[in-house]
MMTF fields as JSON, N, C-alpha, C and O atoms, coordinates in Angstrom:
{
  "mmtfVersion": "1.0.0",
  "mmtfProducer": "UNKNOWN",
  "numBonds": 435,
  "numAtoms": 436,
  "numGroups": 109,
  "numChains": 1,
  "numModels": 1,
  "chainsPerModel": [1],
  "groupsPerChain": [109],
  "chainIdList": ["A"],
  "bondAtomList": [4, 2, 8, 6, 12, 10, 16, 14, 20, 18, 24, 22, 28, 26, 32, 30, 36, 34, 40, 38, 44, 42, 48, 46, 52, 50, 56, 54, 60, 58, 64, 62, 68, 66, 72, 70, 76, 74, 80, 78, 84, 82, 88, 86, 92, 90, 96, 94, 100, 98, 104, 102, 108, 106, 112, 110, 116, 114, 120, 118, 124, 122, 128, 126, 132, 130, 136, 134, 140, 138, 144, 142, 148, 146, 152, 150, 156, 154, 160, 158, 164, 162, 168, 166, 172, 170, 176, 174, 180, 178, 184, 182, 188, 186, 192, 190, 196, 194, 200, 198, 204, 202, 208, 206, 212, 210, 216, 214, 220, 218, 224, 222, 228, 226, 232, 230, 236, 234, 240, 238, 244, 242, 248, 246, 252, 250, 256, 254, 260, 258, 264, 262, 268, 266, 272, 270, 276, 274, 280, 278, 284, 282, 288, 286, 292, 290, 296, 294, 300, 298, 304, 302, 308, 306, 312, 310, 316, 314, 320, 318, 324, 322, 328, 326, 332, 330, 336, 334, 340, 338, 344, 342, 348, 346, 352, 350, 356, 354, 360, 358, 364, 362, 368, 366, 372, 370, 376, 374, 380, 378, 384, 382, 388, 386, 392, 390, 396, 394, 400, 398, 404, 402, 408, 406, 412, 410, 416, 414, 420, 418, 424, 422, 428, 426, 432, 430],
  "bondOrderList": [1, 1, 1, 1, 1, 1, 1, 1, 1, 1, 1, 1, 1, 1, 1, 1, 1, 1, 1, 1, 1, 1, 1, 1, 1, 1, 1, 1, 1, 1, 1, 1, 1, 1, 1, 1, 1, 1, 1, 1, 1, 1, 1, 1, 1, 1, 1, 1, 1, 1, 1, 1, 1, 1, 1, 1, 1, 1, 1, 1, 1, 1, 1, 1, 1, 1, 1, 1, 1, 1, 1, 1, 1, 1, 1, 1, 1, 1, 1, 1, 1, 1, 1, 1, 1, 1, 1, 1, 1, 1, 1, 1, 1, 1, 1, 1, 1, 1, 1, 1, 1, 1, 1, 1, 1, 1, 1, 1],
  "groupList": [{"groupName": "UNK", "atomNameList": ["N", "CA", "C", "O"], "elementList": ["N", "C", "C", "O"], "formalChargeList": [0, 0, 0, 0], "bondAtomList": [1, 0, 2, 1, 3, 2], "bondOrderList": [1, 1, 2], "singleLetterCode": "X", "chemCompType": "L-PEPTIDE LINKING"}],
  "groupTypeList": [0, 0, 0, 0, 0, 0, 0, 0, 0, 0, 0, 0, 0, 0, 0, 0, 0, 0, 0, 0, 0, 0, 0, 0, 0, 0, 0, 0, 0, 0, 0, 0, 0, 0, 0, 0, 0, 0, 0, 0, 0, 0, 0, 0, 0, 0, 0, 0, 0, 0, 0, 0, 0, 0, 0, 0, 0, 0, 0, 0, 0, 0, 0, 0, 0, 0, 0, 0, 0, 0, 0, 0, 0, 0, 0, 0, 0, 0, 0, 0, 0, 0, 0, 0, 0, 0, 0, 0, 0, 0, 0, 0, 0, 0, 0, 0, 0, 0, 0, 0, 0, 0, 0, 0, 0, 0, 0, 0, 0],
  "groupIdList": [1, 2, 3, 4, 5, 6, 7, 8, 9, 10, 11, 12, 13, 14, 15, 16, 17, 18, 19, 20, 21, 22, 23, 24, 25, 26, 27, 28, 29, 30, 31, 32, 33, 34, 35, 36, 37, 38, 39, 40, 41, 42, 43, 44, 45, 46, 47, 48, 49, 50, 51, 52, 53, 54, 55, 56, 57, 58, 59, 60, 61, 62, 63, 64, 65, 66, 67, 68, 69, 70, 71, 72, 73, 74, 75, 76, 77, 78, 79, 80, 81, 82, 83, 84, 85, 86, 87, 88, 89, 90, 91, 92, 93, 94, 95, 96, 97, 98, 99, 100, 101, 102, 103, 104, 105, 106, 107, 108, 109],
  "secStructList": [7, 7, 5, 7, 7, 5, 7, 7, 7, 2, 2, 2, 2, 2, 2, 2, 2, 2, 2, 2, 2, 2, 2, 2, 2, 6, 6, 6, 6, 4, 4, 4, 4, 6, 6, 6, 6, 2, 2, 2, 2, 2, 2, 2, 2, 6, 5, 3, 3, 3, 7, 1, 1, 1, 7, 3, 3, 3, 3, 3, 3, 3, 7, 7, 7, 2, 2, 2, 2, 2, 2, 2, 2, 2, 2, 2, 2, 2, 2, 6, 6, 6, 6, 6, 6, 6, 2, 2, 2, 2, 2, 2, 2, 2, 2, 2, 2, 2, 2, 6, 6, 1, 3, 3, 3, 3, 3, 7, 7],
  "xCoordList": [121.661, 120.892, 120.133, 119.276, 120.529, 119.538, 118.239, 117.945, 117.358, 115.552, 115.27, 116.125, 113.889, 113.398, 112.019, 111.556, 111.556, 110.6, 110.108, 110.751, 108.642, 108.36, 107.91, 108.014, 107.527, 107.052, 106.002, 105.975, 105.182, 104.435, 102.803, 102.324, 102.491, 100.769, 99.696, 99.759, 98.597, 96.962, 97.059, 96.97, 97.214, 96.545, 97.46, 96.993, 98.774, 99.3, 99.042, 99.345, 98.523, 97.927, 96.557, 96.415, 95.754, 94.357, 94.69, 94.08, 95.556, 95.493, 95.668, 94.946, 97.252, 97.451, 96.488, 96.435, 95.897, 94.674, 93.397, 92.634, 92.922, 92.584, 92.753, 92.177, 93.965, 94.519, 94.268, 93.584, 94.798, 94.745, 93.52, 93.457, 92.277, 90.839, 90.623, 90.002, 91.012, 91.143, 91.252, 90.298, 92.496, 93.312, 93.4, 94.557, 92.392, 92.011, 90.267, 89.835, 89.852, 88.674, 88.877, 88.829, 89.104, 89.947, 90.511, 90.258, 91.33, 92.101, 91.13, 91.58, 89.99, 89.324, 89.913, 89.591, 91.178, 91.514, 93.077, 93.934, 93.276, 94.609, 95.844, 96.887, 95.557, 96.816, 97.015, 97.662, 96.015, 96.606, 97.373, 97.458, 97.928, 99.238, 100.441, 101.559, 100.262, 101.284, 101.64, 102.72, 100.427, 100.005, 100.741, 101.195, 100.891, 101.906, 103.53, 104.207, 104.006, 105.314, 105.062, 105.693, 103.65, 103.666, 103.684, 104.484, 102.828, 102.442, 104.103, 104.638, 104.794, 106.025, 106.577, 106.482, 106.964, 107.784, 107.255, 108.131, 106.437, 105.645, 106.186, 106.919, 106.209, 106.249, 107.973, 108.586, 108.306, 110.266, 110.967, 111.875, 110.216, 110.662, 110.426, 111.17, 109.312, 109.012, 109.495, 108.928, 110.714, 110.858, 112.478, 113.145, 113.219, 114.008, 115.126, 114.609, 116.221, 117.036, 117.334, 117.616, 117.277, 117.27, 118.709, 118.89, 119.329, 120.762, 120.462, 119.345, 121.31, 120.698, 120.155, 119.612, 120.363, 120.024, 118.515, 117.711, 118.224, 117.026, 116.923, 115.999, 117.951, 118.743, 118.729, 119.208, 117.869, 118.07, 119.427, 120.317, 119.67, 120.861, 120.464, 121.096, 119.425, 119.579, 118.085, 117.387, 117.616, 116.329, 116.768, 117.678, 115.705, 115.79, 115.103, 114.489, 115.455, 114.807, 115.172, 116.334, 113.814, 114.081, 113.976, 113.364, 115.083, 115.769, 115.111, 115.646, 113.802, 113.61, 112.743, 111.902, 112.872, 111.912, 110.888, 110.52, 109.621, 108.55, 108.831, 108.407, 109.598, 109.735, 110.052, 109.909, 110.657, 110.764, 109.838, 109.64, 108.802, 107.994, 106.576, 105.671, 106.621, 105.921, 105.796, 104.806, 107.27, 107.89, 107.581, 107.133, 107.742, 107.675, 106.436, 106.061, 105.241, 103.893, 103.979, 104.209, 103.886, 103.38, 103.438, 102.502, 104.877, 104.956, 104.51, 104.344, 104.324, 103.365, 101.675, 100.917, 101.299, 100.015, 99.699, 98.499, 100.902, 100.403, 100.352, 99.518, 101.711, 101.841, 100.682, 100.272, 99.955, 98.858, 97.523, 96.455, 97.633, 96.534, 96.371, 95.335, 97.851, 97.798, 98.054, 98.391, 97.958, 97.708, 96.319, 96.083, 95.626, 94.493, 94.351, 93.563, 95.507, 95.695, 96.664, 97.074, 96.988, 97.753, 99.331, 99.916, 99.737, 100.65, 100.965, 101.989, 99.407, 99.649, 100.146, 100.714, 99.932, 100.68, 102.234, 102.722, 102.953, 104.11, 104.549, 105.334, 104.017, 103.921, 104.022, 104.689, 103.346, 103.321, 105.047, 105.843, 104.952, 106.653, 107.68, 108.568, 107.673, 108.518, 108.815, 109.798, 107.443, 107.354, 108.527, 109.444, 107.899, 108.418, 110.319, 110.92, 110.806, 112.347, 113.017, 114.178, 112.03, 112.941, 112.459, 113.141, 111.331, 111.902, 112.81, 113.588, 112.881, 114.326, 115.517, 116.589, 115.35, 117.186, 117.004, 117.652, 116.184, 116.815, 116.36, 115.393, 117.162, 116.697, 117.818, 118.663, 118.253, 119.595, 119.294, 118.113, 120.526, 120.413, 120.984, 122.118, 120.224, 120.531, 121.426, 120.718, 122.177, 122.8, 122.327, 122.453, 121.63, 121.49, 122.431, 123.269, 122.386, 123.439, 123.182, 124.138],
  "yCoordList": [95.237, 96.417, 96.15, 95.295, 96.863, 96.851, 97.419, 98.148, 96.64, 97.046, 97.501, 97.578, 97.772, 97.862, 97.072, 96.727, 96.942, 95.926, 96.635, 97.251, 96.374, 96.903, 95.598, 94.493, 95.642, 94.288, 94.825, 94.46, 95.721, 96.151, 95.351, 94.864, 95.402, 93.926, 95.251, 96.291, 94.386, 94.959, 95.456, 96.633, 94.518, 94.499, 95.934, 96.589, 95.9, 97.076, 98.249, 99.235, 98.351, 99.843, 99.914, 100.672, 99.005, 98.918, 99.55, 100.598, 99.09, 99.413, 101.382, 102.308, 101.285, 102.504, 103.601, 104.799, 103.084, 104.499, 104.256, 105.211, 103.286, 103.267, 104.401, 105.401, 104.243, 105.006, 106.489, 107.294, 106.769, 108.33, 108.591, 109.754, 107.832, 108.302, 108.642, 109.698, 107.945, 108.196, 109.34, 110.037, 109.739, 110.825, 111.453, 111.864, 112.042, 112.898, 113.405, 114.534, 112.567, 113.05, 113.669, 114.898, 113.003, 113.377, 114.836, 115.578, 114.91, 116.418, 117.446, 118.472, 117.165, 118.084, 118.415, 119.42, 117.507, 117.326, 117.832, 117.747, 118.346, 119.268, 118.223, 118.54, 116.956, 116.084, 115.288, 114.254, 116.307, 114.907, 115.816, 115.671, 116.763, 117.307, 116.692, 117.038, 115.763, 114.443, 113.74, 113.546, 113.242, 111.902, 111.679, 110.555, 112.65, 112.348, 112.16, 111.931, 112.339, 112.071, 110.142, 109.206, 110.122, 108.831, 107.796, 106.861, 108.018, 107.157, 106.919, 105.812, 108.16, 108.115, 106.844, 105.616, 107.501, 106.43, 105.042, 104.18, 104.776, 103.418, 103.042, 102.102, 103.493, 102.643, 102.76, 102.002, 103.912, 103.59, 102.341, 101.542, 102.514, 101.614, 100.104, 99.195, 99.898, 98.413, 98.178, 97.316, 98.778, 98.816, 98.121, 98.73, 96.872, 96.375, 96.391, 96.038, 96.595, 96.693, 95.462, 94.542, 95.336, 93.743, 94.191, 95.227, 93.335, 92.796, 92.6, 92.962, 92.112, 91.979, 90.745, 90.509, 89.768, 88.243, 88.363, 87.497, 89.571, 89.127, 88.882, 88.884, 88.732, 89.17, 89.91, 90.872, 89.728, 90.874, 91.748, 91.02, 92.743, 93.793, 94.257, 93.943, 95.094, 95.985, 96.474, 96.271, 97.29, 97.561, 98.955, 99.312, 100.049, 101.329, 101.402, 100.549, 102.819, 103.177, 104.476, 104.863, 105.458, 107.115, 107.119, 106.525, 108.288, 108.883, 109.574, 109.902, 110.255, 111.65, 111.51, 110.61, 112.29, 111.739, 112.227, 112.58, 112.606, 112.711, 114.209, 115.067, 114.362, 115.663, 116.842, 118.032, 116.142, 117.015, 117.076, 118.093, 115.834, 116.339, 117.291, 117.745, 117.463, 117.988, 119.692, 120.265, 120.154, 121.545, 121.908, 123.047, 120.873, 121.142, 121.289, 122.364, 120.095, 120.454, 121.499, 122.4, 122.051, 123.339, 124.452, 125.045, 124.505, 125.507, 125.731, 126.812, 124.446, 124.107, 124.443, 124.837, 124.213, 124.304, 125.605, 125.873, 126.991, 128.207, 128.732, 129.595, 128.114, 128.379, 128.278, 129.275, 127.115, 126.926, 127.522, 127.583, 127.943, 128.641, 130.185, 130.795, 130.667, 132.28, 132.236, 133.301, 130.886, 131.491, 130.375, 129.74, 130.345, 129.613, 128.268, 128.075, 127.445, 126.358, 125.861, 124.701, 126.683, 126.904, 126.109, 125.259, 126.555, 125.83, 124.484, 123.922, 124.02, 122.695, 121.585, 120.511, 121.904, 121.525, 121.566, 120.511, 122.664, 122.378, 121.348, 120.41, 121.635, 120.402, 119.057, 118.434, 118.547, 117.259, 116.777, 115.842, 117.652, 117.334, 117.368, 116.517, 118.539, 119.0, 117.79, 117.655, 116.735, 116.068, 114.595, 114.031, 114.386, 113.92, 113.805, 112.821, 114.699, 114.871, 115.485, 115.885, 115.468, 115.432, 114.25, 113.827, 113.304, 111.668, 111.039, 110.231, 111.353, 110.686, 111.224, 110.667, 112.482, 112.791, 112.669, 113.448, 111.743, 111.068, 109.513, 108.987, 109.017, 107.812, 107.046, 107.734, 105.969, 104.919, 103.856, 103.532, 102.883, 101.634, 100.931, 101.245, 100.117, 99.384, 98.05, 97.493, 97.649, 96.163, 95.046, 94.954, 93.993, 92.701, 91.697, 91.476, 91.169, 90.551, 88.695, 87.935],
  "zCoordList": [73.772, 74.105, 75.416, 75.638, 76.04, 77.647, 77.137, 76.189, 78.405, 78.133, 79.724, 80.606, 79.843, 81.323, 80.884, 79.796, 82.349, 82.418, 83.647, 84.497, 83.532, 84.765, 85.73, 85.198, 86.806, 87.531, 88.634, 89.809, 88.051, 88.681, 88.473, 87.448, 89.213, 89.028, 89.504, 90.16, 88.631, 88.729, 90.624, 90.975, 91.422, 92.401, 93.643, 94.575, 93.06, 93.184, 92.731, 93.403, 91.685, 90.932, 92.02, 92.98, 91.586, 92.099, 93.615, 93.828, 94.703, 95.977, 95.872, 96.243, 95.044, 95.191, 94.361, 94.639, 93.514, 93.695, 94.284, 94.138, 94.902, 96.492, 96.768, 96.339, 97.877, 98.571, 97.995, 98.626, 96.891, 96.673, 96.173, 95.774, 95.998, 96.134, 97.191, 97.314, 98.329, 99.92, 100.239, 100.585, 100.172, 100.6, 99.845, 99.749, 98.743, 97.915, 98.571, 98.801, 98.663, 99.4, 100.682, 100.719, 101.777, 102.769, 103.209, 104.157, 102.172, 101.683, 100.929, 100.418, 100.897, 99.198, 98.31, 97.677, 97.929, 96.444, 96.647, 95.767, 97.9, 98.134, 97.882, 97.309, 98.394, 98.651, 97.392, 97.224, 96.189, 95.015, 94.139, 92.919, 94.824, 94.016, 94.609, 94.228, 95.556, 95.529, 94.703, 94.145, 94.608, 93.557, 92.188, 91.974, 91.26, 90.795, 90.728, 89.725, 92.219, 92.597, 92.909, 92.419, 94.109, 94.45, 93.091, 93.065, 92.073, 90.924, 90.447, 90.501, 89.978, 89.113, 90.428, 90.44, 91.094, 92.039, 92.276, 92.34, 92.372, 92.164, 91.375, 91.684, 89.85, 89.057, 88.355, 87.604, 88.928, 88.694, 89.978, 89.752, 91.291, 92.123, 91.617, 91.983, 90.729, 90.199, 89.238, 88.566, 88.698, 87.165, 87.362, 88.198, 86.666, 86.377, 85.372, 84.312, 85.211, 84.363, 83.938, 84.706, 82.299, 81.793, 80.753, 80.114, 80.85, 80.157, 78.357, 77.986, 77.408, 76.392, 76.018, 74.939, 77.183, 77.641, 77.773, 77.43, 78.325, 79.5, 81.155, 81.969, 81.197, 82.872, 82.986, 82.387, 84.257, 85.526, 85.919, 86.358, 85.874, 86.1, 87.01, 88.018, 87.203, 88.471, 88.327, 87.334, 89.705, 89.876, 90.071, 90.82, 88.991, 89.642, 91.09, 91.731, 91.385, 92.951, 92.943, 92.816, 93.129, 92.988, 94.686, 95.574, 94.517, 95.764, 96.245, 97.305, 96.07, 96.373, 97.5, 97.523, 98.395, 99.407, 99.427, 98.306, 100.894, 100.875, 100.933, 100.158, 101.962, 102.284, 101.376, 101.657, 99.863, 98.494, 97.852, 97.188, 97.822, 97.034, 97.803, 97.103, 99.356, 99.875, 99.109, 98.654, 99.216, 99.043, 98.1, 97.971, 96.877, 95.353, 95.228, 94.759, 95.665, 95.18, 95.8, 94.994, 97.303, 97.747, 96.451, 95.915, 96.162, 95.181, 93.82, 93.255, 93.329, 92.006, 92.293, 91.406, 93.622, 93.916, 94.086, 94.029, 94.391, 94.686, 93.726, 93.455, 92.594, 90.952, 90.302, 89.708, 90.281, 89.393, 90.165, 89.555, 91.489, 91.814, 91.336, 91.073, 91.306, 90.462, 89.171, 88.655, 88.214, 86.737, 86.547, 85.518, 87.633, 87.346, 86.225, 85.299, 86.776, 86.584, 85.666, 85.663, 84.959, 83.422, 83.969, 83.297, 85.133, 85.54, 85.919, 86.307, 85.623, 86.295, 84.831, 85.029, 83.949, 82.475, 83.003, 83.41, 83.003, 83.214, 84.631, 84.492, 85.754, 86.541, 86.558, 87.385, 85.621, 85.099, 84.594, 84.672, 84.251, 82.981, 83.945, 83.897, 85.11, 86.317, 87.314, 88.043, 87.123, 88.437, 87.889, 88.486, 86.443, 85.745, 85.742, 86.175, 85.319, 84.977, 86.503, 86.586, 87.676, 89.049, 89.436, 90.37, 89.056, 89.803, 88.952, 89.46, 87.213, 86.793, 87.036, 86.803, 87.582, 87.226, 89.266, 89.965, 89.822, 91.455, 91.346, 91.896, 90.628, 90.406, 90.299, 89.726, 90.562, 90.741, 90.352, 90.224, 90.009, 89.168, 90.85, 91.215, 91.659, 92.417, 91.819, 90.98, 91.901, 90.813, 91.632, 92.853, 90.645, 91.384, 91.55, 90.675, 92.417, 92.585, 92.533, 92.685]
}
């Protein structure tokens, strides 16, 4: 049975919400309808495919770029601004099942 593993460390989380305290203030809150594309991808890019050994197989890595998730929040952000937020529930789940279904098994070699 294959597993995943993630290989993501404290000091990597810690930086990256840094950063999006940053650029959440920065923005007045506008640019953290990113944030959950950046977080998902963080932590699918650190995440490892393990064998039924325990070997390393392959490292995911989501495809999607910046420039998609720019478009998408825009439109989630005008969504949840005209049902006064109600949309941002479905958002979560949206941001969710478009970084897995752009996501690849790199193989290690």
């Amino acid at each position: 049975m294959w597993r995943l593993r993630s290989e993501l460390g404290g000091g990597e989380i810690f930086g990256h919400m840094l950063l999006w305290v940053l650029l959440g203030v920065v923005t007045c809150g506008l640019g953290l309808f990113l944030f959950p594309y950046s977080m998902g991808t963080l932590v699918i890019n650190s995440t490892v495919l393990l064998d039924e050994h325990g070997r390393p197989m392959g490292k995911l890595r989501c495809t999607r770029g910046v420039g998609d998730h720019i478009g998408h929040a825009f439109l989630w952000w005008f969504l949840a601004l005209i049902t006064l937020g109600i949309a941002g529930f479905w958002y979560a789940y949206r941001v969710a099942t478009d970084l897995l279904s752009d996501t690849v098994v790199d193989p290690i070699r």
